[in-house]
N, C-alpha and C positions, 0 to 999 in steps of 0.2 A: 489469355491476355494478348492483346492485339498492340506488343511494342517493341514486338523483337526479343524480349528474352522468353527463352520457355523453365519453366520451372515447378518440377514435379510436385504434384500434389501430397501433401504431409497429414501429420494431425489435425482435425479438426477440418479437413479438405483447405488448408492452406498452405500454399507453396513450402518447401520446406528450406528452401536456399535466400528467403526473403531477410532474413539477416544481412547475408552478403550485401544485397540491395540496397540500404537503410539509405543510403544517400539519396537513390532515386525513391522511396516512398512514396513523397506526395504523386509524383508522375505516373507511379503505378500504380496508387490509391485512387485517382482522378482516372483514370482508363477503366478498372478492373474492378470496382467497388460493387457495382453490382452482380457480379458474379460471386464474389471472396462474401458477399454480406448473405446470397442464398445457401452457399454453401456453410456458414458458417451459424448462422439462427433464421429462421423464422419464425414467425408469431407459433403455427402449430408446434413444432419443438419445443418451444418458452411451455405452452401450456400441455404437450403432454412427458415430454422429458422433464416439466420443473414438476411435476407432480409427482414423480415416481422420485426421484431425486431426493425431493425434500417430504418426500412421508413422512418420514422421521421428525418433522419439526412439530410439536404436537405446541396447539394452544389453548395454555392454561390461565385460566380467570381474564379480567377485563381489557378488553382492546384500545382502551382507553386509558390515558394516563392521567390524574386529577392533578389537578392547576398547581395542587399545593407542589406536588412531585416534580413539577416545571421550574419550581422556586429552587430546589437544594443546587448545590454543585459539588461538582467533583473536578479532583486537578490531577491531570498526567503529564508524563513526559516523552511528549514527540523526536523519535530520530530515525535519519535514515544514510543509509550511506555509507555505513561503517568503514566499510573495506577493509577485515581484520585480517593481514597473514597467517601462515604456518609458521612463519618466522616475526617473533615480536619486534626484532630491532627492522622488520622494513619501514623504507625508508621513502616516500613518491612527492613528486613535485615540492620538495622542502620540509612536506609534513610526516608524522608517524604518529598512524593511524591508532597503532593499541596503543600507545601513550595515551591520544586524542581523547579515546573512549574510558580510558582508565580514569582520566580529569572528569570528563562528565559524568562516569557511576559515581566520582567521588560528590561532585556537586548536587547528583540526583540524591546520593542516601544522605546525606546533611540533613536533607529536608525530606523525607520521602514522599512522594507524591501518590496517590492509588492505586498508580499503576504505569506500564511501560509499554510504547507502542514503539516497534523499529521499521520500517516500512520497505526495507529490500535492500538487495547487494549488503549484503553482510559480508559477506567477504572480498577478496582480492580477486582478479578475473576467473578462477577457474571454480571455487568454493573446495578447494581442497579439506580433507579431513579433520586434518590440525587446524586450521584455521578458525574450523567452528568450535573445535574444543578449546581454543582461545578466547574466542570468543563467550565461552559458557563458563570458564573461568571467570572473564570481566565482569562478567552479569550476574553472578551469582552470587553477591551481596545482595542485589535487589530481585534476585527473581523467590530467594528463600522467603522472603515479605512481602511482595505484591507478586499481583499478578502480571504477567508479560506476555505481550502477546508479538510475534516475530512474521513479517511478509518475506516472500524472495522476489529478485532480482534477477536481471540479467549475467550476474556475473553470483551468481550462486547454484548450487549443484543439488538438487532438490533431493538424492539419494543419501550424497553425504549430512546433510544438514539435519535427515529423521534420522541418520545414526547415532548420532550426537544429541539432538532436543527429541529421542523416541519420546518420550512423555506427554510430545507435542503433538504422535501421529493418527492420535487416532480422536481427533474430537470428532463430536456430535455431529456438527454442519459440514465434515468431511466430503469433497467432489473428487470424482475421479481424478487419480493423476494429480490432484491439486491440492496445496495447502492454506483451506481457510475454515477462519475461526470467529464466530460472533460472538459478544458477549454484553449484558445490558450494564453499565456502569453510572448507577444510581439516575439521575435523571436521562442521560443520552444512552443509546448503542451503539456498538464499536463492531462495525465489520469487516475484515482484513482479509481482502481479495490475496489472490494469487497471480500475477503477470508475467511469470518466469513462461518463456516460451523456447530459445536456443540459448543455452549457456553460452556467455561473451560474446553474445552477440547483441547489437542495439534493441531491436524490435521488442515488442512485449505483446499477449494476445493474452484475454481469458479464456477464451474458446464457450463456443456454443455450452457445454455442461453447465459450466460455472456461472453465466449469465442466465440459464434456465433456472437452476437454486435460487438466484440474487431474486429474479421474479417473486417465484412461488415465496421464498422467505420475507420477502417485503409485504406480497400480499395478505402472508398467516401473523404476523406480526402486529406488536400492539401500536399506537400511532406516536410512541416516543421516538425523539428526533432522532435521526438514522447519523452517522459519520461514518462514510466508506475510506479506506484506507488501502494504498496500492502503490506500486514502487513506479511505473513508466507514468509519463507526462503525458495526459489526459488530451487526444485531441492531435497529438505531434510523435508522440511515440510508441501509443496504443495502439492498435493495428485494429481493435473493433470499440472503436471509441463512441461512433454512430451507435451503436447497438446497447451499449451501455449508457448514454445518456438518452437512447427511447424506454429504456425501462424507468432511469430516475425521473425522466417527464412522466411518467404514468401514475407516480405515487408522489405525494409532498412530502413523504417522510425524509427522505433523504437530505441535510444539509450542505452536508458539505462532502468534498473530496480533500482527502489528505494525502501528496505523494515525494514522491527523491527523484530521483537518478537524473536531474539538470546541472545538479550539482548549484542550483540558484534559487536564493532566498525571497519570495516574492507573494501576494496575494492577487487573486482576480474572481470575476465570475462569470457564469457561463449557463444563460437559464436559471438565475436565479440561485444556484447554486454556487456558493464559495468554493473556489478553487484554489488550498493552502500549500504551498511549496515550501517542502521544506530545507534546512542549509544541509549542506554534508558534515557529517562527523568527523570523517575521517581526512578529507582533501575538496579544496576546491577547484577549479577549474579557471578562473576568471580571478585575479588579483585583488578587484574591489569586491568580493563578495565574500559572506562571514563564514566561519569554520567552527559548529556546536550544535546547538538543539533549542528547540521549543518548550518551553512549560504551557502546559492548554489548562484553562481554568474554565472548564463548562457547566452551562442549566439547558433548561428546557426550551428558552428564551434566545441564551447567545452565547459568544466562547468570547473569550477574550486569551490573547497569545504573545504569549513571551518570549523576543528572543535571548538568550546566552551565547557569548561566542567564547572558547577557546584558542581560536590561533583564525590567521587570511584578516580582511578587514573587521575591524570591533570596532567602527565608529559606530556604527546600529545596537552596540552591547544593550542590552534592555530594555530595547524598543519595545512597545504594546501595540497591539492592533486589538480591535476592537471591532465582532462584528454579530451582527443582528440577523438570527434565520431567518429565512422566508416562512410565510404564513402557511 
């Protein structure tokens, strides 16, 4: 890179001190991008790393999903953000966070929804041990009844977190180094990337493996609507953001993106694809913005998305959005 910082080449052939950075990012993304984007995927990798990779994904019966299947829905509940201590009485910028979450499993198992999606930073910065078995404590009203599915974050500890959710380490669509999990959830799919790249540190990367599976899985895959799910902010704090949204352009399956760690509640889109932000659980960041979770009520068609707040601003308590996939 040609900007005056030199910085040893890490996993994935990407700088490995690029955390420290985060501030200058765009500066260094804007010099360096194509070098970090050859090092990091090209097309040949995509197609011969996603084939060895995703062997395993074997497809059974039709590629296609009939209309009727487009009609049913199913309703989850989106969170991300948690930030649960070792210690339950912590206490951050006014809020406490296992209280936080303690209110929303209360509010999720009132009504239980199908299932549970958390989308990273589960824990407080460092993902200490206790923190996750706090954490599995919270959840385990609703993880004994639905199914739940957990991303990391930048402030989660990817050794500690399978010591604690082991149950979680070994699924199917397993990539090196990384923890993600697909799953078809009656009319949509839920696929729950992995972005953890330096513990407590801002940046977030899939890394070349992981977008080589996302390929080859998309392509073996039947054409029910795709909802990828991932903690860094798509485009600003993704470090190969280009490279994953050259793959969602390649296929329509994909709808939308679900992610956290802005700690800001907002919709947008980006190619056609819905880009859904979700609030924090645990704290927010920013005064006027809300502090709880989504209920997602999807079909084949469209989602419609509910906020709930807990604590920060609640003038948006039970706001709906409403939005319609791409063709």
């Amino acid at each position: 890179m040609d900007n005056g910082i030199v910085l040893p080449p890490g996993e994935d052939g990407v700088p490995t001190d690029l955390g420290h950075c985060y501030d200058r990012v765009p500066r260094l993304l804007g010099a360096g991008v194509p070098s970090i984007a050859q090092r990091t995927l090209s097309r040949r990798q995509v197609l011969r790393g996603g084939l060895a990779l995703a062997a395993g994904v074997a497809v059974l019966g039709p590629r296609r999903v009939l209309a009727d299947a487009l009609q049913e829905r199913t309703r989850w509940a989106f969170l991300s953000d948690t930030h649960i201590d070792s210690d339950p009485d912590d206490r951050y910028r006014g809020f406490r966070p296992y209280r936080n979450l303690q209110e929303v499993t209360g509010q999720i198992g009132y009504d239980l929804p199908d299932g549970l999606v958390i989308t990273g930073d589960l824990a407080r910065l460092k993902g200490q041990t206790a923190a996750y078995q706090n954490l599995k404590t919270l959840l385990g009203p609703v993880i004994e009844k639905r199914p739940t599915y957990l991303g990391l974050g930048n402030h989660d500890m990817r050794e500690h977190f399978l010591q604690i959710f082991a149950d979680r380490a070994d699924a199917p669509e397993a990539v090196e180094n990384k923890h993600v999990t697909a799953a078809n959830a009656g009319p949509v799919r839920l696929v729950v990337l992995d972005t953890l790249f330096h513990v407590n540190r801002l940046a977030g990367l899939l890394g070349w493996r992981q977008l080589a599976w996302l390929e080859t899985f998309l392509q073996r895959c039947d054409d029910r609507p795709t909802i990828l799910f991932l903690h860094h902010t798509p485009r600003t704090g993704l470090l190969d953001s280009s490279e994953l949204f050259d793959i969602v352009g390649r296929t329509g399956k994909v709808k939308a993106v679900v992610y956290g760690h802005s700690h800001v509640c907002g919709f947008s889109q980006y190619q056609g694809v819905h880009l859904i932000n979700l609030p924090a659980t645990g704290y927010n960041l920013q005064g006027g913005e809300p502090v709880g979770w989504v209920e997602a009520k999807l079909t084949g068609r469209d989602g419609e998305f509910i906020l709930h707040c807990v604590g920060g601003s609640t003038d948006l308590d039970g706001r709906t959005t409403k939005l319609r996939w791409r063709a």
